[in-house]
C-alpha positions in Angstrom: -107.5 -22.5 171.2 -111.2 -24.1 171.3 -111.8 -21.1 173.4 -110.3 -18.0 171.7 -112.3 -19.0 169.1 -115.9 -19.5 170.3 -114.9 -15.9 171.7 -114.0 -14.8 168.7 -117.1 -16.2 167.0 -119.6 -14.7 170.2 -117.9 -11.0 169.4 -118.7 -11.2 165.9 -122.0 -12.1 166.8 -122.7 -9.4 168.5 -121.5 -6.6 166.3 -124.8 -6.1 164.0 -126.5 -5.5 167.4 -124.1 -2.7 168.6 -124.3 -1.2 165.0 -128.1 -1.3 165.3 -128.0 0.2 168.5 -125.5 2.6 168.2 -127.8 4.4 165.0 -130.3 6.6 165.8 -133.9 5.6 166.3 -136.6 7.3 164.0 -139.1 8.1 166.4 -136.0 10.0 168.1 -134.8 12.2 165.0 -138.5 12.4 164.4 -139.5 13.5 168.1 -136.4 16.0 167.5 -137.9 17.1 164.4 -141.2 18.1 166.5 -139.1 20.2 168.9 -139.1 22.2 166.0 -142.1 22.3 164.1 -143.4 23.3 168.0 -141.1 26.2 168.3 -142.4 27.4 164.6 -146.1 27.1 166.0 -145.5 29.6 168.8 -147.1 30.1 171.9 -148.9 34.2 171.9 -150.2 35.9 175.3 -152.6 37.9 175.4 -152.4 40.9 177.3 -154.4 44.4 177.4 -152.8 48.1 177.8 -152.6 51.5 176.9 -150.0 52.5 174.2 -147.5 54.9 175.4 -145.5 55.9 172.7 -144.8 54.3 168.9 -142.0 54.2 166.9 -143.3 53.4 163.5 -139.4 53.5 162.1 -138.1 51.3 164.3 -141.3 49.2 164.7 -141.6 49.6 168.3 -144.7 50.3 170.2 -144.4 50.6 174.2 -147.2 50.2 176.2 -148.3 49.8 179.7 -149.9 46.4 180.0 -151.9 44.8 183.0 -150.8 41.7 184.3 -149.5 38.7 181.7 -150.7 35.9 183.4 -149.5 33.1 180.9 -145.8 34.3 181.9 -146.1 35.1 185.2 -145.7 38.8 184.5 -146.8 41.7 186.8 -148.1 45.0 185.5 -145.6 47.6 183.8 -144.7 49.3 180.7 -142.3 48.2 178.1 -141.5 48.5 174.5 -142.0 45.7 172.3 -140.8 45.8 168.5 -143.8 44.3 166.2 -143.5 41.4 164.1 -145.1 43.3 161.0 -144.9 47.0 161.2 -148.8 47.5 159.3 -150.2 46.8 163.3 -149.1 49.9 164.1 -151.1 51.9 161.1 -154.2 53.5 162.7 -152.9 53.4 166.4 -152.6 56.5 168.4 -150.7 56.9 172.1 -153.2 57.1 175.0 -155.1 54.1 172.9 -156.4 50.8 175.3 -155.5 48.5 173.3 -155.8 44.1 173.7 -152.8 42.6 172.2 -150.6 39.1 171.8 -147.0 38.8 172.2 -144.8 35.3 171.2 -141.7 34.4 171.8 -139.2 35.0 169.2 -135.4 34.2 170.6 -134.8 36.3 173.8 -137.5 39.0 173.1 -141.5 39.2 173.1 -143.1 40.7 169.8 -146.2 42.1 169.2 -148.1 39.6 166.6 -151.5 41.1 167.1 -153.0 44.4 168.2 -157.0 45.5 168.2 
């Protein structure tokens, strides 16, 4: 009986510490937190081409572009839709162009164009 109950008394002893250590940490909702606030502060590559064609209604510009060597890309031409559809006032197709791309879910925008 002695024994069942310094058991019993060890098991509730212990209980605060699994509680404690079943929570989460701060510094891990925190670090979590960050995984965010990074993917709001996103990474742009810059690139330089020659505009092909523009589609000011859609907001999509394709151009042929060099190499992107920040992602490993190899020369070609694409379209790319434009985060803010005033970059595209002023350009013309046949324009070399320098330009920034970021990630924004499975595509690359256009966030800069000069």
């Amino acid at each position: 009986m002695k024994k069942i109950a310094t058991t019993a008394l060890v098991l509730a002893s212990l209980l605060p510490a699994a509680a404690v250590l079943a929570q989460p940490k701060v510094n891990d909702v925190n670090q979590g937190m960050g995984k965010h606030a990074a993917a709001s502060t996103q990474a742009t590559h810059a690139a330089q081409g020659v505009i092909k064609k523009i589609d000011t209604k859609a907001g999509v510009i394709t151009i042929s572009h060099g190499p992107i060597n920040s992602l490993n890309w190899p020369p070609m031409t694409m379209g790319f839709k434009v985060r803010d559809k005033a970059l595209l006032t002023g350009l013309k197709e046949g324009q070399k162009v320098d330009f920034e791309i970021a990630q924004e879910g499975d595509d690359y925008v256009v966030t800069k164009v000069r």
